[in-house]
N, C-alpha and C positions, 0 to 999 in steps of 0.2 A: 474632274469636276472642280469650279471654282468655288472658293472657298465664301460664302454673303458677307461675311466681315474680317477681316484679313485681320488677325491678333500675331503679335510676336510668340516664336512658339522658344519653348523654355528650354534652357541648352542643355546637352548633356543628357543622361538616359534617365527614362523613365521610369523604367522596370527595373528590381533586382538583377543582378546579374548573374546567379548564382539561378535564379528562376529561367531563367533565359537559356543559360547551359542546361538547364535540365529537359528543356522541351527540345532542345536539338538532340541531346542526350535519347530521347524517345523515339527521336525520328531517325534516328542513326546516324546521327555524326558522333563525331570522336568523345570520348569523355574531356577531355580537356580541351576546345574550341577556341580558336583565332581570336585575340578580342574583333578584331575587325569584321568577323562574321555575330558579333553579339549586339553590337553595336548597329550593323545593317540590319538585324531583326528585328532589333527594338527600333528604330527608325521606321519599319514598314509597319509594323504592329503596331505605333502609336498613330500613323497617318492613317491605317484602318479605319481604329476608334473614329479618329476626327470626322472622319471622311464619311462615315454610318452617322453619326450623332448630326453634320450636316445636312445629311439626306434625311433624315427622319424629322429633323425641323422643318424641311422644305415640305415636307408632307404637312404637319402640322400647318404651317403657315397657307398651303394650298384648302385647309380642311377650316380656314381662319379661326385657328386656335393661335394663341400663344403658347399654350405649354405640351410639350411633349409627351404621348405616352405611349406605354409599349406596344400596342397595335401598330404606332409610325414606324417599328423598329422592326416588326412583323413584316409591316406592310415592304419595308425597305427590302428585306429578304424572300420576296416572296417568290423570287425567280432562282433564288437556288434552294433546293429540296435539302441538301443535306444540312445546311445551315440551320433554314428554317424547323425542320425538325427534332434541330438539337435543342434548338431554342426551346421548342413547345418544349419537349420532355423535360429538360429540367424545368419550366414555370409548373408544368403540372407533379413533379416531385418536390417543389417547393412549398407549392398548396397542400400535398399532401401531407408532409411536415410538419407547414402548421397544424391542421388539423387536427394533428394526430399530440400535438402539442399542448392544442387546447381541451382538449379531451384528457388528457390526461391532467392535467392540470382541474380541470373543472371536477372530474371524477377523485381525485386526490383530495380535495375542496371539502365536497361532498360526505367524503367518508368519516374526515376529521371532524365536521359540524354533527351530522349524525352519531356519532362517536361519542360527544361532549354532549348534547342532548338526551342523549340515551343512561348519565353518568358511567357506564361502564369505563374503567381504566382499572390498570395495574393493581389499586388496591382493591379489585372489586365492586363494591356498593358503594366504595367512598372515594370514588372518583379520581380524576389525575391530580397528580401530587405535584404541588409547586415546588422545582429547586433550581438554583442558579439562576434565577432570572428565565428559566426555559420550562418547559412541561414536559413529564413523564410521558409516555406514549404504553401501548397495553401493551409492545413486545420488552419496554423498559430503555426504549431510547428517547434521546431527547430530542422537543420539536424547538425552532427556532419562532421568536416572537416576529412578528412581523412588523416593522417600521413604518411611521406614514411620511410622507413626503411631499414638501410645499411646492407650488411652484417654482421654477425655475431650476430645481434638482439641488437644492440644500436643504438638509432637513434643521427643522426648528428656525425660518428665520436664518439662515448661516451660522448660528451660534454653536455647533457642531454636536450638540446634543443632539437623544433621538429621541422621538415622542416614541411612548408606547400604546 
C-alpha cells in the first residue's frame, strides 16, 4: 500500500530493544538474539503501525472525516478475526477499568463527605481532628487535602504554591 504523503521515516529503532528481545524471547527464539534479527522486527513492526494508521485515515477520509477514530481501526481489521478480537477485548477491559475506577473513586468520595457530615470521626462527637496540614480519619489515618489547580497544570498562577 502506498503511503498518501511520503514523510522521511526517522532512522534507527523505534522500539526498546531489550522489549524487542523479549517478544522474540516469547515466541522462542534464543534468549540472546542477532541484533540483525531485532532490528528486522522493529523495522516490520513499525511499517505495521504506519501502514494500519494509513489504512484507517483512508477510511476516515472515505467516511469524510478528518479525524480518525477507533472504528477506522476496527474497520481496518475487520477481516482478520484474531486481531480484531483482540482488539475488542482489551477496549472492553479497558472500559471496564475505568468504570470500575470511577466507582470507586465516586464511592470513596461519598463516604468521606457523609463521614464529615455526619461529624463522627476519631474523637467521637467532636469530630476529625486537624494535624499537619491533613485530617484524622475514624481508623486514625491521615487523609490528604486536596489541591486545586489552574489551568494549564500550574497550581497558583505558576507561583508553586498550592491553593488549599
Amino acid at each position: 500500500m502506498t503511503e498518501p504523503r511520503m514523510r522521511l521515516r526517522q532512522k534507527g529503532q523505534q522500539f526498546p530493544q531489550n522489549e524487542l528481545a523479549g517478544f522474540l524471547l516469547a515466541f522462542g527464539d534464543e534468549a540472546d538474539p542477532l541484533p540483525e534479527t531485532i532490528r528486522c522486527l522493529d523495522e516490520i513492526v513499525t511499517d505495521y503501525i504506519i501502514e494500519s494508521c494509513h489504512a484507517a485515515a483512508a477510511t476516515a477520509h472515505h467516511a469524510r472525516r478528518a479525524k480518525i477514530k477507533l472504528d477506522d481501526f476496527k474497520f481496518m481489521l475487520r477481516r482478520d478475526n484474531s486481531k480484531l478480537g483482540r482488539v475488542s477485548e482489551m477496549l472492553e477491559t479497558d472500559k471496564e477499568l475505568k468504570r470500575k475506577r470511577r466507582a470507586f473513586d465516586t464511592d470513596e468520595g461519598k463516604v468521606a463527605t457523609e463521614a464529615e457530615a455526619e461529624g463522627v470521626g476519631a474523637a467521637g462527637a467532636g469530630g476529625d481532628k486537624e494535624k499537619d496540614g491533613g485530617k484524622e480519619d475514624a481508623e486514625g489515618g491521615k487523609k490528604k487535602k486536596k489541591r486545586k489547580m489552574k489551568k494549564g497544570g500550574k497550581k497558583n498562577g505558576g507561583e508553586g504554591e498550592n491553593v488549599v
